[in-house]
Every structure is written in structure tokens, then in C-alpha cells.
C-alpha positions, -999 to +999 in steps of 0.1 A: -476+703-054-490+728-074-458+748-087-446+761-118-426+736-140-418+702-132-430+689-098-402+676-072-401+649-048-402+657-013-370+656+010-385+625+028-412+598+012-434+577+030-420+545+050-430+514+045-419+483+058-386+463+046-392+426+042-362+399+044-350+384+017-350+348+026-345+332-011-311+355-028-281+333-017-248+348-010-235+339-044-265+353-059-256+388-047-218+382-055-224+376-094-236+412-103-275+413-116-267+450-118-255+478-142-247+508-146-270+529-166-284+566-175-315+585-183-317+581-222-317+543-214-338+535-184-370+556-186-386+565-149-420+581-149-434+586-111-470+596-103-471+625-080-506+628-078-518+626-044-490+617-026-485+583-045-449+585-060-455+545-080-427+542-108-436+535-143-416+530-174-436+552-194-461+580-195-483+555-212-482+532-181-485+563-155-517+573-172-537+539-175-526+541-137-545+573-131-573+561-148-577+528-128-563+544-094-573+579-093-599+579-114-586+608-133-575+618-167-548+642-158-518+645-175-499+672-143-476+659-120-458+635-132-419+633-123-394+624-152-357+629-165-371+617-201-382+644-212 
């Protein structure tokens, strides 16, 4: 992903596989736990460094996550709409 600008996600991610929820009751699911929301209010940072694509609320949070994953200080390739 070395390009100019900000880095993009790829047309198709990596599977993995879906597990069941066996726990949410259909009443659960009926209430609404959701909400309708935008950019300036739910902050999404991805790491895009080595094909890993991990969400974080913060650049803060993506970078202790290269340290301790990647073993690496760099600040390139990380995917936002907060900034």
C-alpha cells in the first residue's frame, strides 16, 4: 500500500469465520442497542500495516498496537475519516 495520500482498503478483506450467537434472545435484538451515528462522533482508526486492518478508537490506541504487534514505530498507513 505504498501510494500517495491516504491509504484505502481493499475491495475484499480477509475471511474469517462467523460464530453463532447462542446467548442474544429474540427480544434482545427487537429493543434497538443501535444508533445512528457520524464521523465527528464515532472515531475509527484501522491499522493497514501488513495486511492487518484491527479497528481502534484512536491514533493513540493504533500506535501502542504497532509497537506491541509490529514492533514498529511508524506512524503511515493508518485508515481514518477523523482527520
Amino acid at each position: 500500500m505504498a501510494q500517495q495520500g491516504h491509504p484505502t482498503l481493499p475491495s475484499v478483506l480477509p475471511s474469517a469465520p462467523a460464530l453463532q450467537d447462542v446467548d442474544t434472545t429474540p427480544e434482545q435484538v427487537s429493543g434497538g442497542h443501535a444508533r445512528v451515528t457520524n464521523p465527528t462522533d464515532t472515531p475509527v482508526f484501522i491499522c493497514a500495516m501488513q495486511n492487518c486492518y484491527r479497528l481502534f478508537p484512536s491514533r493513540d490506541r493504533v500506535l501502542q498496537h504497532r509497537k506491541r504487534e509490529h514492533d514498529s514505530d511508524d506512524q503511515e498507513d493508518i485508515i481514518t475519516w477523523n482527520e
